[in-house]
C-alpha positions as CSV (number, residue, x, y, z in Angstrom):
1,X,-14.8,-64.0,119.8
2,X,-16.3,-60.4,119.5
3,X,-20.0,-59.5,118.9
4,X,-21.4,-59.3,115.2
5,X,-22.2,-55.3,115.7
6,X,-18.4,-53.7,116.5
7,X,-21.0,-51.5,119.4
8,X,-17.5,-51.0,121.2
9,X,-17.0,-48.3,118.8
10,X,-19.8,-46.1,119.6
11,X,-19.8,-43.6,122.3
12,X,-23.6,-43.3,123.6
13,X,-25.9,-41.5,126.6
14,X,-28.9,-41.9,127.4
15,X,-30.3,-39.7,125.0
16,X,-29.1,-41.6,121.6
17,X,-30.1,-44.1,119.9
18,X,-33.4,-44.7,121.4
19,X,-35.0,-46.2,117.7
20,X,-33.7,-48.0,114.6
21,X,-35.0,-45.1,112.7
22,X,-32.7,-42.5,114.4
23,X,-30.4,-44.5,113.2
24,X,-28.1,-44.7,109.6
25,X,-28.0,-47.8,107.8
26,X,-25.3,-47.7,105.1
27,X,-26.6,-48.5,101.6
28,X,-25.9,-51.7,100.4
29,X,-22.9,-51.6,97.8
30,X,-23.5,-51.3,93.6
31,X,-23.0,-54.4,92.5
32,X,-23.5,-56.8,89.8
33,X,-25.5,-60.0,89.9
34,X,-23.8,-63.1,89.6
35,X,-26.1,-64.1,86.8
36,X,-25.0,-60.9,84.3
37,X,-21.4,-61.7,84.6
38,X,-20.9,-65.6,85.1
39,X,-22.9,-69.0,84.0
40,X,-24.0,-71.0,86.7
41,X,-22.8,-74.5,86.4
42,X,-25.1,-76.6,88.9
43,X,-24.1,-80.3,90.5
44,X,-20.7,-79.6,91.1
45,X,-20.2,-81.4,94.0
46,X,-16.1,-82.9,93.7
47,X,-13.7,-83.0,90.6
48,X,-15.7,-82.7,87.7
49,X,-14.4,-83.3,84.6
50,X,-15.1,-80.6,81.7
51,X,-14.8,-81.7,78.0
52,X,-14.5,-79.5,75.4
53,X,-15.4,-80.7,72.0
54,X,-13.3,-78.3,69.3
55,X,-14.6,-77.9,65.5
56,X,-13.4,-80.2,62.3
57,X,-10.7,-77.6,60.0
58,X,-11.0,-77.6,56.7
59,X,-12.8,-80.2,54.5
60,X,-14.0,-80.9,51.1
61,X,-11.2,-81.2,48.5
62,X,-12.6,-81.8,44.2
63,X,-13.2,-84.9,43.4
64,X,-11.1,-87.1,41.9
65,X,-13.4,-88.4,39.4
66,X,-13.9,-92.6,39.1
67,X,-13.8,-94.6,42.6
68,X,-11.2,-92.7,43.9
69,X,-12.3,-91.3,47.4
70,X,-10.9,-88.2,48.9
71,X,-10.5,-89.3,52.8
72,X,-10.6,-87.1,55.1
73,X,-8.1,-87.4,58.3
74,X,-8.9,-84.4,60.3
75,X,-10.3,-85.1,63.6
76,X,-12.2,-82.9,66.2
77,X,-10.2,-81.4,68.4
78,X,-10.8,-82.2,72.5
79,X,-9.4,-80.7,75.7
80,X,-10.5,-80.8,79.1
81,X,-11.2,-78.3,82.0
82,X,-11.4,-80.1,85.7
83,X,-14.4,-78.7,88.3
84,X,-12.5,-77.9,91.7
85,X,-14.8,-76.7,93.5
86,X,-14.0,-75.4,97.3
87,X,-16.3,-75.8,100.5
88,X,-16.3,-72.0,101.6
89,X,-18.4,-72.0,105.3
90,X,-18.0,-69.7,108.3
91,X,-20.1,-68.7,111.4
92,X,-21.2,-65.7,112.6
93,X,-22.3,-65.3,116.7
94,X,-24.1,-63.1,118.7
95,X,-25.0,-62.8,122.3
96,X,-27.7,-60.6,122.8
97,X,-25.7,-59.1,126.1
98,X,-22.9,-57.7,123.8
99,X,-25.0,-54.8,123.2
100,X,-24.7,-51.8,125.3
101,X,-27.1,-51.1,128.2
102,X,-27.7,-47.5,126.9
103,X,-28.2,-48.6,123.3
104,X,-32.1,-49.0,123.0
105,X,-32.2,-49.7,119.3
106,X,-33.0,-53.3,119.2
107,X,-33.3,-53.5,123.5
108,X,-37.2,-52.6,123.7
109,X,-36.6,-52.7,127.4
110,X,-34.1,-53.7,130.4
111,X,-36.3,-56.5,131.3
112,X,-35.6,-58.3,127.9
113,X,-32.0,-58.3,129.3
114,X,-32.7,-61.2,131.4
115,X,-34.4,-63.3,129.0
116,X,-31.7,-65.2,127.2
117,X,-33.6,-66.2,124.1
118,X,-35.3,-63.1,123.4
119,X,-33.6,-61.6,120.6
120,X,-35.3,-59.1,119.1
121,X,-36.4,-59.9,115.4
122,X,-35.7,-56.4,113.8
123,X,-31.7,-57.2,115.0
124,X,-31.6,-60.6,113.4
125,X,-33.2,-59.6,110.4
126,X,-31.0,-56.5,110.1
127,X,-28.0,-59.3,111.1
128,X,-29.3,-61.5,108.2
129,X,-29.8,-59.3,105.2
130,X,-26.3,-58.2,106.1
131,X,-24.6,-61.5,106.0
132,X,-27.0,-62.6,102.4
133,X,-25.2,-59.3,101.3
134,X,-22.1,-60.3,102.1
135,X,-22.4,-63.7,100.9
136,X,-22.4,-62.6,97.4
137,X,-20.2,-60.1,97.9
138,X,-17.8,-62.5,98.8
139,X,-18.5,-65.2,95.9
140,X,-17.6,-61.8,93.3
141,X,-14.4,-61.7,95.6
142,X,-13.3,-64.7,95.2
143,X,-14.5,-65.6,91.6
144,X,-12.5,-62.8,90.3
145,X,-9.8,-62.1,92.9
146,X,-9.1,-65.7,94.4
147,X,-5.4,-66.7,94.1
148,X,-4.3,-69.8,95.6
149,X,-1.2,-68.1,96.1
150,X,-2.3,-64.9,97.5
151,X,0.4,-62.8,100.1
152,X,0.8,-59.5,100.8
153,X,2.6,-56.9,100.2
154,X,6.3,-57.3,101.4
155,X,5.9,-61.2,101.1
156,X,5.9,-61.5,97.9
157,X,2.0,-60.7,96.8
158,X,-0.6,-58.2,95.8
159,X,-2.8,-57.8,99.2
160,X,-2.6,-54.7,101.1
161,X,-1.0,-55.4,104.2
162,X,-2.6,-56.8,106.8
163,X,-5.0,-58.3,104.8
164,X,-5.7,-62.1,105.6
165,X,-4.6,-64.2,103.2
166,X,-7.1,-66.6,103.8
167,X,-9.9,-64.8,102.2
168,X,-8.4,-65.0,98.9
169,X,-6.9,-68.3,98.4
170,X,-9.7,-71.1,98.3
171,X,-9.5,-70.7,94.5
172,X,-7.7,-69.5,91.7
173,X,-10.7,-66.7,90.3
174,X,-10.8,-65.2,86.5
175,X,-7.9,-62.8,86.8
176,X,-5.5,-65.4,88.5
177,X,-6.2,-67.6,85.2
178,X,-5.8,-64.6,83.0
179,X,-2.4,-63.5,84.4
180,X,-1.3,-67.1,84.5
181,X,-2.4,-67.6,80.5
182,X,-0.3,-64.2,79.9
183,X,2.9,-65.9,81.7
184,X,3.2,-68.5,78.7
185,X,2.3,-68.6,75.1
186,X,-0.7,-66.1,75.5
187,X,-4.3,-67.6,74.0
188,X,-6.0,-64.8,75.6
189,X,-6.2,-61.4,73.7
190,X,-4.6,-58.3,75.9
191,X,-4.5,-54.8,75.4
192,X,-1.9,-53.3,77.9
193,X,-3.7,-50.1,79.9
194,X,-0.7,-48.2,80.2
195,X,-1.7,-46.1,83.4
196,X,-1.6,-49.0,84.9
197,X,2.1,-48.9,85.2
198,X,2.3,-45.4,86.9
199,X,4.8,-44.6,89.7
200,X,1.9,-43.3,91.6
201,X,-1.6,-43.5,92.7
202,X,-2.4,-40.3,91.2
203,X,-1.1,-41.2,88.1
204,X,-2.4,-44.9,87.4
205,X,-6.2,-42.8,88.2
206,X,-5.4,-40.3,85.7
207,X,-6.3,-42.1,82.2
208,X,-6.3,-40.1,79.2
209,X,-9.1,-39.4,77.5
210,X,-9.8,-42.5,74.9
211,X,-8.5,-45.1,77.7
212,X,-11.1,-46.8,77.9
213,X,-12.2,-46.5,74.0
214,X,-9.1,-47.8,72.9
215,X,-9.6,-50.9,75.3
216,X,-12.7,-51.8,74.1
217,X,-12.0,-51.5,70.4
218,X,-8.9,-53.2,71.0
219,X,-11.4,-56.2,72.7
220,X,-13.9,-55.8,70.5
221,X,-11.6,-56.2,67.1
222,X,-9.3,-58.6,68.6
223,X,-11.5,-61.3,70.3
224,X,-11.8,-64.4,68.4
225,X,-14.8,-63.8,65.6
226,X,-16.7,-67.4,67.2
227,X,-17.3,-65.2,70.8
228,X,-19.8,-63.4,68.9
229,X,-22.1,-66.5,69.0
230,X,-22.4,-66.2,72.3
231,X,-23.8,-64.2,75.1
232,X,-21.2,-61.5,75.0
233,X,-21.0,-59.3,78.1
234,X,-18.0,-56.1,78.4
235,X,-17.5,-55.8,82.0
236,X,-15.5,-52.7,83.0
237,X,-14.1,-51.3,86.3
238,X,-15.5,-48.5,87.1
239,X,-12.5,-46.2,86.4
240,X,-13.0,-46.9,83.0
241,X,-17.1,-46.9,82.4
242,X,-16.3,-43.2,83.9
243,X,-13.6,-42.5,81.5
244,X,-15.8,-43.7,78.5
245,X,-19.0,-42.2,79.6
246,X,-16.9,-38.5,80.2
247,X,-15.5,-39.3,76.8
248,X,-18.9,-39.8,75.5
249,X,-20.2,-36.8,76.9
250,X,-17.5,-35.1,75.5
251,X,-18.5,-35.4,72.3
252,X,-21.8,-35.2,72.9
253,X,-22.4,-38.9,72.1
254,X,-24.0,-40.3,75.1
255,X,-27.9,-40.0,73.6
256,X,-26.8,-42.3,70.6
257,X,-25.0,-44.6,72.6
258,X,-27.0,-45.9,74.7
259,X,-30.4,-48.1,74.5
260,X,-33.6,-47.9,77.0
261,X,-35.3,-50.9,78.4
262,X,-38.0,-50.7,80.4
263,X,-37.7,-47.1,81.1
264,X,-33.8,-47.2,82.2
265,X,-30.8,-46.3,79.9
266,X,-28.4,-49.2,79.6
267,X,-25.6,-48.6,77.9
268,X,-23.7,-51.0,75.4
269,X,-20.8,-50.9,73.0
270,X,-21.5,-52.0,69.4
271,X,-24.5,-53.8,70.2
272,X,-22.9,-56.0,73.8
273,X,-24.2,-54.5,76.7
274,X,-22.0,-52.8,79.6
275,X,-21.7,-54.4,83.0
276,X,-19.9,-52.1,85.7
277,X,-17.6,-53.8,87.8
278,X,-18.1,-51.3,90.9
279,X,-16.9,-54.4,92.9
280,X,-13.8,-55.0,91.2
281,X,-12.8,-50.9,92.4
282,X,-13.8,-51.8,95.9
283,X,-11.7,-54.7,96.3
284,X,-8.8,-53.1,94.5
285,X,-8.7,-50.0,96.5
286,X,-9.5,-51.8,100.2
287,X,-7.5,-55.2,99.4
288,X,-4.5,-54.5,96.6
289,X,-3.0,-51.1,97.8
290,X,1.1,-51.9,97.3
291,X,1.5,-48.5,99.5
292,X,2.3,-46.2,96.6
293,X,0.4,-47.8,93.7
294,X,-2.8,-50.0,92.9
295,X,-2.4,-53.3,91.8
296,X,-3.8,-53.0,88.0
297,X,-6.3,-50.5,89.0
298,X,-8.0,-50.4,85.8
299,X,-9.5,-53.7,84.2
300,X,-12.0,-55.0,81.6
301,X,-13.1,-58.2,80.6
302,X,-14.7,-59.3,77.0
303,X,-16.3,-62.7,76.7
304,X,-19.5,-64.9,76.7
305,X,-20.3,-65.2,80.7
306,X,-21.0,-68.9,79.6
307,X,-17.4,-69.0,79.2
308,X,-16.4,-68.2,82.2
309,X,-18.9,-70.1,83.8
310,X,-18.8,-70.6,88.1
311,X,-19.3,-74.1,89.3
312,X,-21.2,-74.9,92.8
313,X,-23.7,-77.8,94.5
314,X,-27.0,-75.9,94.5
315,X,-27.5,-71.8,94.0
316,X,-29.9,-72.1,96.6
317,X,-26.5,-71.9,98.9
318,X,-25.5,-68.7,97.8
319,X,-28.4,-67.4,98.8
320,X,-29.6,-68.7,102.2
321,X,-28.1,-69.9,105.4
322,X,-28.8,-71.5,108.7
323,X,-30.0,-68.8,111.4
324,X,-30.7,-70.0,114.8
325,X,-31.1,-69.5,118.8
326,X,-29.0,-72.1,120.9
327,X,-30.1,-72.7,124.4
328,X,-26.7,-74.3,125.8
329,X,-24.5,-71.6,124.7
330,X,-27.2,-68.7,125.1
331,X,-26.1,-67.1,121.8
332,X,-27.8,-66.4,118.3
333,X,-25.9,-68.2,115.3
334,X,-25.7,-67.6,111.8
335,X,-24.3,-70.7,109.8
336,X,-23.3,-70.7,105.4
337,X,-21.7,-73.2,103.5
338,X,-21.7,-73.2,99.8
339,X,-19.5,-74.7,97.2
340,X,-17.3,-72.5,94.7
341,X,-15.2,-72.8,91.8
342,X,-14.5,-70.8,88.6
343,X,-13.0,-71.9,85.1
344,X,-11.9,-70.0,81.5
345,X,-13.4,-72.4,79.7
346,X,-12.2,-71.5,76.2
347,X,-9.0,-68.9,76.7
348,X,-9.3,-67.8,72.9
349,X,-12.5,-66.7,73.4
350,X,-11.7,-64.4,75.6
351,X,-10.2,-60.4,75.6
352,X,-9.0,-58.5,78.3
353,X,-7.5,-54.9,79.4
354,X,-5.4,-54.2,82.1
């Protein structure tokens, strides 16, 4: 079991390193919150069923005049989504001896050493906002990304190789139920991205000018005319935010496309405001590199987050965890557990690029 802190990779002497703030602490990554781009669906504990109550068609025919009745025999459509949600845990350990004798950060002096329990509060703080970061980090992983049937590259899958499996296959996330509705009779609307298919990183990364225009058009047109009752949200990769925005700027359009609230610019398109995916690029480019190409590279979703709502016991869990000194084993532990699923509620109310 290796230390929390890889230490093994630094090479130190007795002149490094002698304070935290000599010391460079990479920024946390751009990210979403989970509450812009999904609903929260609380007190999913097991299988859950989800009913979905559909509208009556068409009614109201002229009378017939006298005691004739026109009767009406349309009925209200239902269907039914089921709540799977997956108990995602893991523990994190750290012995305060892993660190190196000449590295002084969090070591305020040698005779600490010999105290097992002392563990100094600025390491386990710095340990805990890491792992709360990478807590929801991972719920955006596996919300969007999960595949039950996840491989890599050479056995059949999408993962770069040498990526563990495991990470990805609690749950089927959005895009696994998007490419499985596009493998039958289609309800979700799709506009094809076509340098997606190139032969080549460099070309899938080179998009043409109106890429990203054209997609969300094509979304914006095409989505069933009942999503725009809804909290609409366009959530774009990154690759193709920068594509629109150089487009934008291009034309000198960026001033009157945008909107200001509370003193920052946040851009929208036709009114339903932009949410950059920097998380998808990150997890495309570290965890589906095929070798030569990117695994759909460029992606976009359109759709009330409502309807593609995440299902879990409590929030509280995505947010906190168990953190705590034990005695017997003389090492400091960080414990999480929290509950995950995610559902397309309503697949025609939904529009997609990639």
């Amino acid at each position: 079991m290796a230390e929390i802190i890889k230490f093994e990779d630094l090479t130190l002497n007795v002149e490094e390193a002698r304070g935290a703030n000599e010391m460079i602490f990479e920024d946390i990554y751009a990210r979403p919150e989970i509450e812009q781009v999904h609903g929260i669906q609380l007190g999913v504990d097991m299988d859950k069923r989800i009913p979905i109550l559909g509208q009556f068609g068409l009614l109201g025919k002229l009378d017939q005049g006298g005691c004739a009745i026109n009767n009406e025999t349309d009925q209200i459509p239902v269907s039914q989504k089921t709540w799977t949600p997956k108990l995602i845990s893991g523990r994190l350990t750290h012995c305060q001896d892993d660190i190196p004798n000449l590295l002084k950060v969090w070591k305020k002096s040698m005779i600490a050493k010999g105290i097992w329990e002392t563990v100094d509060n600025e390491m386990v703080s710095f340990i805990e906002a890491r792992v709360a970061n990478a807590i929801t980090e991972s719920i955006l992983q596996k919300t969007s990304f999960g595949n039950t049937a996840a491989e890599v590259v050479g056995a059949g899958g999408y993962l770069t190789a040498g990526t563990d499996n495991d990470y990805f296959t609690p749950l089927n996330g959005i895009w696994e139920q998007i490419f499985i509705d596009q493998s039958g009779p289609a309800l979700i609307k799709r506009y094809k991205i076509d340098e997606n298919s190139g032969t080549s990183k460099e070309a899938q990364l080179e998009l043409a000018p109106e890429a990203a225009l054209n997609a969300m058009r094509y979304m914006y047109n095409n989505i069933d005319p009942r999503a725009f009752s809804g909290n609409l949200v366009m959530q774009l990769s990154r690759t193709l935010f920068t594509n629109w925005i150089n487009f934008l700027e291009s034309k000198s359009l960026v001033h009157q496309l945008d909107r200001i609230e509370n003193g920052a610019s946040k851009f929208s398109y036709r009114l339903i405001p932009i949410v950059v995916r920097y998380d998808w690029d990150r997890n495309i480019l570290a965890y589906h590199d095929l070798g030569t190409t990117y695994y759909l590279p460029h992606r976009a979703i359109l759709s009330d987050i409502n309807n593609i709502p995440i299902g879990t016991s409590d929030k509280e869990s995505f947010t906190t965890f168990d953190s705590f000194y034990d005695k017997f084993t003389k090492k400091w532990y960080v414990d999480y557990a929290y509950r995950l699923d995610a559902k397309i509620l309503q697949e025609n109310l939904i529009a997609v690029a990639y």
